[in-house]
C-alpha positions as semicolon CSV with decimal commas, in nm:
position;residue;x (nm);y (nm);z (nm)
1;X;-1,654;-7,974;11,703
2;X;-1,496;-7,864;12,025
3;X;-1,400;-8,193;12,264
4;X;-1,601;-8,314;12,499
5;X;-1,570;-8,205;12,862
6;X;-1,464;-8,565;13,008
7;X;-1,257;-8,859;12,894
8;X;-1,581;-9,087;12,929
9;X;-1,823;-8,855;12,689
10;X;-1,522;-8,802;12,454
11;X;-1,539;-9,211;12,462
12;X;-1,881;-9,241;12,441
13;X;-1,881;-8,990;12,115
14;X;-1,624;-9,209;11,904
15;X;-1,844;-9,539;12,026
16;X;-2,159;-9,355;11,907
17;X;-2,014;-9,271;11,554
18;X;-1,858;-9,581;11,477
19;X;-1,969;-9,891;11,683
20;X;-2,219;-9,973;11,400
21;X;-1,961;-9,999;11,178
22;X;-1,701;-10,168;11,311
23;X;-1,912;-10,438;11,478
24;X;-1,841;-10,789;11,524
25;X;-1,517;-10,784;11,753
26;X;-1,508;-10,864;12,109
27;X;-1,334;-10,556;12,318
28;X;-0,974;-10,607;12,417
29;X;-0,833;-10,428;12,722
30;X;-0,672;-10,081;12,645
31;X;-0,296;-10,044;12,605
32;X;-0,119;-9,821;12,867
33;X;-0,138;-9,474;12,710
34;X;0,236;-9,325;12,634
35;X;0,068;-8,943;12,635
36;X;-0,135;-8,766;12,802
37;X;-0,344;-8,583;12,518
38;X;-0,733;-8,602;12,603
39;X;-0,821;-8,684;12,286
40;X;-0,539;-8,955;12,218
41;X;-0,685;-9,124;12,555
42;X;-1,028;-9,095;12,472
43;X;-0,954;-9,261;12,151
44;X;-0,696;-9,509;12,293
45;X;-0,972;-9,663;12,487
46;X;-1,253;-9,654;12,202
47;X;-1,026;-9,807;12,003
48;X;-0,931;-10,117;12,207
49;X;-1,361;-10,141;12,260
50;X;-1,404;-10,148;11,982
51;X;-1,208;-10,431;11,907
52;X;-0,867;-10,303;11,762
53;X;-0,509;-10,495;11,897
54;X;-0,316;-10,296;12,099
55;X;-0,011;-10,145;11,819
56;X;-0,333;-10,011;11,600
57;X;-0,511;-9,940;11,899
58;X;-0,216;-9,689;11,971
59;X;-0,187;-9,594;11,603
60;X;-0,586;-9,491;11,623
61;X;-0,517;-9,269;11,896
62;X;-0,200;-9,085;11,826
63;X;-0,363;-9,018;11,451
64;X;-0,685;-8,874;11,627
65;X;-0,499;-8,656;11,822
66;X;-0,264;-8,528;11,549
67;X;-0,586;-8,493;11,384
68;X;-0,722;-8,263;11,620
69;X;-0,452;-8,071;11,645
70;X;-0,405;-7,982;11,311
71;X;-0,835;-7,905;11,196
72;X;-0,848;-7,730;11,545
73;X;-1,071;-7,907;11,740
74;X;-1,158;-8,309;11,824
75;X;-1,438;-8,409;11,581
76;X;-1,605;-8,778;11,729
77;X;-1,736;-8,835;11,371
78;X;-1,473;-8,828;11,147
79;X;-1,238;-9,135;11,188
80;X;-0,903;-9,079;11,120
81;X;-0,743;-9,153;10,762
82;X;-0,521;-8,872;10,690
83;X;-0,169;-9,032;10,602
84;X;-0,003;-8,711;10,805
85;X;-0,203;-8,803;11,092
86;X;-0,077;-9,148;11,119
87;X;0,264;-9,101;11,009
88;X;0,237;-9,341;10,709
89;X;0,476;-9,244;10,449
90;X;0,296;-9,212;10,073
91;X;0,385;-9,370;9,762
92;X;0,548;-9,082;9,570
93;X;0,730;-8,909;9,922
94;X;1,059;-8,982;9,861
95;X;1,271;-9,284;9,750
96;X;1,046;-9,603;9,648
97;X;1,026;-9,926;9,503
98;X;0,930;-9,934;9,136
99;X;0,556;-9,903;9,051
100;X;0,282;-10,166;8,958
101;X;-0,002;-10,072;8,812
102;X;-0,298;-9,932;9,092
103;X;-0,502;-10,209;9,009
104;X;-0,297;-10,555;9,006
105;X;-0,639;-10,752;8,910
106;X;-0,658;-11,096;8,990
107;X;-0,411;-11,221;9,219
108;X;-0,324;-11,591;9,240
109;X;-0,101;-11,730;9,487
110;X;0,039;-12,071;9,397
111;X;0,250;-12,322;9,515
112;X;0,505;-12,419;9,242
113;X;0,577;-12,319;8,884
114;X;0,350;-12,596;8,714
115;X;0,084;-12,383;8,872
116;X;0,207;-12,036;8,772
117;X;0,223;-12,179;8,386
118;X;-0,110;-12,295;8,454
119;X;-0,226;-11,965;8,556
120;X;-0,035;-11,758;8,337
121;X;-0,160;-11,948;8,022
122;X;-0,526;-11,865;8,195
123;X;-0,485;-11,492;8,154
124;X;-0,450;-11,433;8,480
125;X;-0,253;-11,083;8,540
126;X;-0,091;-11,135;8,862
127;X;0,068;-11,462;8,990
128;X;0,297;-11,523;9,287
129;X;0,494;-11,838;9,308
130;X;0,496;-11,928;9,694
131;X;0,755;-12,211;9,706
132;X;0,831;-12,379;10,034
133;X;1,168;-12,555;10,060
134;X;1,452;-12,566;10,268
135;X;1,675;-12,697;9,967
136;X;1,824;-12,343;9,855
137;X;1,926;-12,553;9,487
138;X;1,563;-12,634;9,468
139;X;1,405;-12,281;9,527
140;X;1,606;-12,143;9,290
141;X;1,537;-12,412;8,975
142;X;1,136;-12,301;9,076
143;X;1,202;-11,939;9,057
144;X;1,371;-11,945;8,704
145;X;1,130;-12,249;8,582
146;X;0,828;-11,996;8,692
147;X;1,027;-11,688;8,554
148;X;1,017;-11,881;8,216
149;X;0,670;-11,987;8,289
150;X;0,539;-11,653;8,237
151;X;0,726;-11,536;7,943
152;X;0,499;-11,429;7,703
153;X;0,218;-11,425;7,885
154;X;0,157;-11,068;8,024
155;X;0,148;-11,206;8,394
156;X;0,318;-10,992;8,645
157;X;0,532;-11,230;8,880
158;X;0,571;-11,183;9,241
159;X;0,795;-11,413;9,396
160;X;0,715;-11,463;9,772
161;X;1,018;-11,451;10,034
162;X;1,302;-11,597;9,810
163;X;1,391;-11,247;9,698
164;X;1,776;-11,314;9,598
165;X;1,672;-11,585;9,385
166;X;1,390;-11,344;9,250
167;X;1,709;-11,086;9,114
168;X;1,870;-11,326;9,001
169;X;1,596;-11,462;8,745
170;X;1,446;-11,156;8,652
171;X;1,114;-11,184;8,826
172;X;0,885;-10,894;8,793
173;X;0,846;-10,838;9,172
174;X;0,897;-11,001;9,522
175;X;0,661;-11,012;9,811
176;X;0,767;-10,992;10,142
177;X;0,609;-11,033;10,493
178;X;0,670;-10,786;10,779
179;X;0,900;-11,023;10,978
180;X;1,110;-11,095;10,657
181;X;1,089;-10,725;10,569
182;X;1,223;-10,621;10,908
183;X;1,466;-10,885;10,861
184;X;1,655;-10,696;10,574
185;X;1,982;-10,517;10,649
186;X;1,961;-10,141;10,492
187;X;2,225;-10,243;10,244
188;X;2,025;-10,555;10,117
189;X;1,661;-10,307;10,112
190;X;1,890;-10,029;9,905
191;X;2,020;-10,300;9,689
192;X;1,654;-10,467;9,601
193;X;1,521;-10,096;9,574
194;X;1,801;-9,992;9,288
195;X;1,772;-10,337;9,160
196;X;1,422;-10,211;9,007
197;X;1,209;-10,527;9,108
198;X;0,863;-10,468;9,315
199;X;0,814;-10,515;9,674
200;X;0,510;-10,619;9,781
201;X;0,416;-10,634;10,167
202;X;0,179;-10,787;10,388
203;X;-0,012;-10,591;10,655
204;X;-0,267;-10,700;10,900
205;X;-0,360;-10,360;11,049
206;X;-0,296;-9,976;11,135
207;X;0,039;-10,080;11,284
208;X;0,200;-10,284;10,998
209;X;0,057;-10,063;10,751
210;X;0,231;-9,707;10,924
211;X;0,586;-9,958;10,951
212;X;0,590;-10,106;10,559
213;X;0,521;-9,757;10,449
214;X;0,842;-9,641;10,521
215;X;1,018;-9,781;10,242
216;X;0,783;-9,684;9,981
217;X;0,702;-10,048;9,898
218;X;0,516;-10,069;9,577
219;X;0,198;-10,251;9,699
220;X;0,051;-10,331;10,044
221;X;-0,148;-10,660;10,100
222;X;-0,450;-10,633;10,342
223;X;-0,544;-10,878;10,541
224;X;-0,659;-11,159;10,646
225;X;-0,985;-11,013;10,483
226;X;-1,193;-11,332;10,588
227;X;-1,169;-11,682;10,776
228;X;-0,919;-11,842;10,601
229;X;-0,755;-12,236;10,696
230;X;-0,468;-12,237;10,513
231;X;-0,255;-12,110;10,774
232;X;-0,243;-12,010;11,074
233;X;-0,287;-11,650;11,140
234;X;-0,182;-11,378;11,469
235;X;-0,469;-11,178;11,374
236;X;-0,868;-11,169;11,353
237;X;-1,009;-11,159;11,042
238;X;-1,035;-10,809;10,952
239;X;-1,309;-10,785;10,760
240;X;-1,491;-10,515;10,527
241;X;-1,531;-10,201;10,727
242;X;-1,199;-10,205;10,868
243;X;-1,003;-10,312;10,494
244;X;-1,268;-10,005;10,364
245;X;-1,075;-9,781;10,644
246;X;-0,724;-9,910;10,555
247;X;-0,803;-9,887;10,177
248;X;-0,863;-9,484;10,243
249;X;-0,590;-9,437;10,474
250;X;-0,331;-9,648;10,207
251;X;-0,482;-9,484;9,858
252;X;-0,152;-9,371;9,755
253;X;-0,087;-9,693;9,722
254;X;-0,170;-10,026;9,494
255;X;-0,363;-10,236;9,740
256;X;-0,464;-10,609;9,739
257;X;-0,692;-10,748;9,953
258;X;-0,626;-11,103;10,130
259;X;-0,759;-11,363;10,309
260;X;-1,077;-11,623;10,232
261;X;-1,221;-11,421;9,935
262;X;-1,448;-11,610;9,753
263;X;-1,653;-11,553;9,442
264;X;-1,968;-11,397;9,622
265;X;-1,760;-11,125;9,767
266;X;-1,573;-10,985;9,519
267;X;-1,816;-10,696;9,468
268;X;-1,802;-10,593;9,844
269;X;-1,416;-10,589;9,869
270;X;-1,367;-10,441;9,531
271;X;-1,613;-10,147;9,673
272;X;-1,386;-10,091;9,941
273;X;-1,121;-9,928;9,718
274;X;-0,892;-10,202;9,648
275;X;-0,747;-10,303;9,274
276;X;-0,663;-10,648;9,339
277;X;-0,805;-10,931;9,484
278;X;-0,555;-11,246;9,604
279;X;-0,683;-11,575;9,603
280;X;-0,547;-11,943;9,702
281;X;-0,794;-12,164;9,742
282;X;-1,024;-12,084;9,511
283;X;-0,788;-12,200;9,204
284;X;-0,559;-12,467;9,334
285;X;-0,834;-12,667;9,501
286;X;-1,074;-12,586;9,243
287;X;-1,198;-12,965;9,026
288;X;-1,125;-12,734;8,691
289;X;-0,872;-12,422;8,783
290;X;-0,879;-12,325;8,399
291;X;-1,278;-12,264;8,487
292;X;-1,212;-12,108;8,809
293;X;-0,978;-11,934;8,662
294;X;-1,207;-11,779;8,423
295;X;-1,521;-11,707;8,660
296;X;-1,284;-11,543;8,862
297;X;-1,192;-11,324;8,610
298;X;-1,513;-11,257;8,518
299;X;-1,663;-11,135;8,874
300;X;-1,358;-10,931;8,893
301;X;-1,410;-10,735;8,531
302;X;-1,767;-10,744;8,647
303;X;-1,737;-10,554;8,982
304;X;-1,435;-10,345;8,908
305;X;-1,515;-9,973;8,991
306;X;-1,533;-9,790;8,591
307;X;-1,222;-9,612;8,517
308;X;-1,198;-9,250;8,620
């Protein structure tokens, strides 16, 4: 499809194609454009209408235009989610963290070892031990006690933040948020990259997604997914048509999906092309987490796509 003659029907195109399914955001005012491409300014401004933050707004854009540029013409109906087009480095492009399996199942994120035994013991595959403390002697006696926790077990371990401490016991993996990712000198990224433990990263859009794929990490978490309360958040909720358009843009990836996911909606965030749902909540408030633990479990065996 050749482009549209003006900026405002090249607008009006994208909004046609994909206002129905990216619906529910208020519009946000466009970012200045940095180019000058038709096509990237068209799309600059549908993006921001149609409710995207200003970094992915900008992401959206330049990937459209790359986009165009390389099938040979603009094309209104096909949103972008060619990795080349957005500059987001794959999985198996160069150096990388160790793998995880493509599907991390079940994903619990808990708040001391007792919990990740707990767990663990519950057959759940993937656990992450989110300790807060500013004692450095105490965050270390966690990790190890949840490092022993899982022994035996056939969880995979994540340990979130405390990523020294995480080498040092032997954990299975770390996860890491953008902020504390960004945070890392080269030296200290090279070092937890040779050391052979998983990186796991969170991502709340185009933007983050684009910037953790540079180091190759070996899953991306998506999200928030839904409402959640249990902390505060910079972003909207992204909900299912925009984690559908990040799942096919990230699919050389592992990908776990984030963020208020109950029971009821495992089967429409599973569909979107993710292998791992991370919940909170729903186990460590639950009256009988051993229960939870199991339905849980359950819907996600249920709704998992078959094997290929």
């Amino acid at each position: 499809m050749s482009a549209p003659q003006n900026h405002a029907a090249c607008v009006q195109a994208i909004l046609a194609q994909h206002a129905a399914t990216f619906t529910g955001f208020e519009p946000v005012p466009p970012p200045a454009p940095t180019g000058d491409d038709p096509v990237y300014r068209a799309a600059l401004e549908a993006a921001a209408t149609l409710g995207f933050i200003a970094s992915d707004a900008e992401c959206i854009a330049r990937a459209w235009a790359v986009q165009a540029q390389r099938t040979g013409g603009f094309d209104a109906g096909h949103w972008p989610d060619d990795p080349r087009d957005f500059g987001l480095a794959e999985r198996s492009g160069g150096a990388a963290f160790a793998p995880c399996p493509k599907a991390l199942g079940l994903y619990a994120v808990l708040p001391d070892a007792g919990w990740v035994a707990r767990m663990a013991r519950s057959g759940v595959p993937t656990v992450q031990l989110r300790f807060k403390s500013d004692d450095p002697g105490a965050i270390a006696r966690e990790v190890r006690a949840a490092v022993e926790a899982v022994a035996g077990t056939g969880a995979r371990l994540f340990i979130n933040d405390h990523w020294q401490e995480a080498l040092a016991a032997g954990a299975y993996g770390v996860h890491l948020g953008q902020e504390d990712l960004d945070a890392l000198a080269p030296q200290e990224r090279e070092r937890l990259r040779d050391s052979g433990l998983r990186l796991g990263v969170s991502t709340h859009g185009y933007a983050e997604m684009v910037r953790a794929s540079q180091v190759r990490p070996s899953y991306l978490a998506l999200g928030a997914v839904f409402p959640t309360t249990l902390k505060k958040m910079a972003t909207a909720p992204q909900g299912l048509a925009r984690l559908a358009a990040y799942a096919r843009l990230a699919r050389s990836y592992p990908l776990v999906a984030i963020g208020g996911i109950g029971l009821e909606q495992f089967p429409a965030v599973l569909a979107t092309g993710v292998g791992s749902i991370a919940v909170v909540r729903a186990l460590v408030a639950a009256g009988d987490p051993h229960a939870a633990a199991d339905r849980l479990l359950q819907a996600m065996a249920e709704a998992a796509p078959p094997a290929a």
